[in-house]
N, C-alpha and C positions, 0 to 999 in steps of 0.2 A: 159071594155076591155075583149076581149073573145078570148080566146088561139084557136087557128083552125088547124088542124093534116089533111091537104092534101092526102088522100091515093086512090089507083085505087085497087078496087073488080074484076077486070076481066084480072090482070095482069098476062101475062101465066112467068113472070121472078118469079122465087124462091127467089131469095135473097130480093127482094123487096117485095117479101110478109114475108118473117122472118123481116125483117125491120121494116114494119109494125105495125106486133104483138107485135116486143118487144118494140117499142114507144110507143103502148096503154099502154101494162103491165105497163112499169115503170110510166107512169102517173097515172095511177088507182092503183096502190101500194105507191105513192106518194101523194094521195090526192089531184089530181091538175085534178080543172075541164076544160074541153076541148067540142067541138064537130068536130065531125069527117066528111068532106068532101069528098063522093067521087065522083071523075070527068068522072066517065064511066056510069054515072045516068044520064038518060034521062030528060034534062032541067037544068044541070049543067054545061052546054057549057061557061057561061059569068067567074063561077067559075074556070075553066079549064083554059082559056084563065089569066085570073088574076093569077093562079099561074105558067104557064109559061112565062110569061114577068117579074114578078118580081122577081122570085128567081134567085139568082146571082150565086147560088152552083149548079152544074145539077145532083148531086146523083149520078153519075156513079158507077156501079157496076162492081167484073170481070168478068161477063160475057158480060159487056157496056159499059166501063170504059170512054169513049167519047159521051153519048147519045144525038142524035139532038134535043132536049127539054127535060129539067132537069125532071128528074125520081121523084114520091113520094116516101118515103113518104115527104114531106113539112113541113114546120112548122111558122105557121104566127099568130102576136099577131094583132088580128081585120085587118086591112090591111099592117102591119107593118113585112114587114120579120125580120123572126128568124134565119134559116138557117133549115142545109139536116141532114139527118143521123148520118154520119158522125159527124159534130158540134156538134148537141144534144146527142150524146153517149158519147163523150170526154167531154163537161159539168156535164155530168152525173156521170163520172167517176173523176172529182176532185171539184167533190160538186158545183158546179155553176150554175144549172139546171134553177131553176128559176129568177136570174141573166139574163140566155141566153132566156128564155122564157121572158121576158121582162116584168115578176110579179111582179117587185120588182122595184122601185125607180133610177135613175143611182147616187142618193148619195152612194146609200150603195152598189153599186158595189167595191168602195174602201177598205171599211170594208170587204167585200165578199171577197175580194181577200189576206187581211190581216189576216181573219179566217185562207185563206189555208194556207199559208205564216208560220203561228203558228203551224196548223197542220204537216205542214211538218219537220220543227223546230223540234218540241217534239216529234217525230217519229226519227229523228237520233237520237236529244237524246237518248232516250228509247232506240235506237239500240248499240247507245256507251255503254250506262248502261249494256246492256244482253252480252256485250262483254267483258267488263270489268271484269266483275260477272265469265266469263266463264276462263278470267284469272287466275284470283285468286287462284281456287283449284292446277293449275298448277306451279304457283308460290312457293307456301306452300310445294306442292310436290317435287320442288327442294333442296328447304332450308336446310332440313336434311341432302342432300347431300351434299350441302355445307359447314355444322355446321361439317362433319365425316370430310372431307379435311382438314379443320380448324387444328380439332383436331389433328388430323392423322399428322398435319406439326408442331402444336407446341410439340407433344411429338417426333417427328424426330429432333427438334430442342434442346430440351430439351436434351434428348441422344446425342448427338454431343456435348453439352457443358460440359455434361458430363464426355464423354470419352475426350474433350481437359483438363479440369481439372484432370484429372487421369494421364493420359502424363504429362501435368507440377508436381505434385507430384511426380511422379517416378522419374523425370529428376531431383528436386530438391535434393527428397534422394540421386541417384546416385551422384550427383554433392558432397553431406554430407559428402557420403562415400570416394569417391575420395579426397576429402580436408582432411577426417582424415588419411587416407593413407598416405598422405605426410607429414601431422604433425610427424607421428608415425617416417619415415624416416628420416626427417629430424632429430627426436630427438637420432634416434639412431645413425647418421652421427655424429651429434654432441659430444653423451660419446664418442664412440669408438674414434674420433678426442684428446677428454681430456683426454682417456688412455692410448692410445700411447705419447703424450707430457709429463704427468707424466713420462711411463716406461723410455725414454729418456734424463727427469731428474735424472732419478735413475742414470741411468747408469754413465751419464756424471759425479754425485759428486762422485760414488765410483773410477772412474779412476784419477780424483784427489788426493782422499785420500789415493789409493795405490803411486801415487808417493811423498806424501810428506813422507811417510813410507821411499819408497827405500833413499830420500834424507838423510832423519835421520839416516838413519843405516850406511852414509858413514859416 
């Protein structure tokens, strides 16, 4: 099987010459052997023809975005398309490269896919974890504030219960005070009551005893 990179040498379009370049780069920084076709080589007519009939992508650029035969660069495993630029960049960028270069098995396309599948997995992970992590200090930085509130309310509480037990003591004395006030009254309602009843027994027996006098003396 022999990977084959479609490109044209005499392309006056820009962007299909950076296209180009950077499909060789990542192949030759990937270690992935290749030979490179180009269809503007005199005697590569059958080559040219073969890759514009079977590519199913025609590469449009925006300077071409619609071109009347699909643009290189191409990309074909021995006669088997791969797909355009586009394709091969977007594999390249979630690791499926040789997957889409059709190097590898289509068992282990499954596995390929379940690799990313994981990598993407433990990438949020990882990002919940750096976010979590950034909570934290924030959190702690509250706390304090929380723990002064706290405080701050049970000793307002504290003082309030305070000053109500201060109020019922004073109200109990006063109440003390007032109930011995009235004993004291009432006690002295009561002689001055037994003094006058005496002095009015006095009196009542002396004016008896003056008249059994005056009786006597008739």
């Amino acid at each position: 099987m022999v990977l084959k990179v479609y490109v044209s040498g005499m392309s006056g379009n820009k962007e299909v010459k950076k296209r180009q370049q950077r499909v060789l780069m990542i192949l030759d920084s990937k270690n992935i052997k290749y030979d490179t076709v180009d269809i503007t080589e005199p005697g590569k007519e059958s080559e040219k023809e073969l890759m514009q009939n079977k590519s199913t992508s025609s590469g449009g650029t925006v300077s071409d975005p619609e071109p009347r035969h699909p643009l290189p660069p191409q990309l074909f495993n021995d006669e088997e398309y791969c797909g355009d630029y586009d394709a091969f960049d977007m594999a390249n960028e979630i690791d499926t490269l040789e997957v889409f270069l059709k190097l590898v098995s289509a068992d282990t396309t499954a596995v390929s896919t379940a690799q990313i599948e994981l990598k993407q997995e433990n990438g949020e992970a990882k990002k919940e974890e750096a976010e979590a992590e950034e909570k934290k200090p924030e959190e702690e930085e509250k706390k304090p504030e929380g723990g002064d509130g706290d405080a701050k309310d049970e000793a307002a509480e504290k003082a309030e219960n305070e000053d109500e037990d201060g109020e019922d003591k004073k109200k109990t004395e006063a109440e003390g005070e007032d109930g011995s006030e009235n004993t004291e009254e009432k006690l002295t309602a009561t002689t001055t009551a037994a003094a006058v009843k005496a002095s009015t027994s006095d009196s009542q027996s002396e004016l008896l005893l003056d008249s059994e006098r005056a009786a006597a003396a008739q």
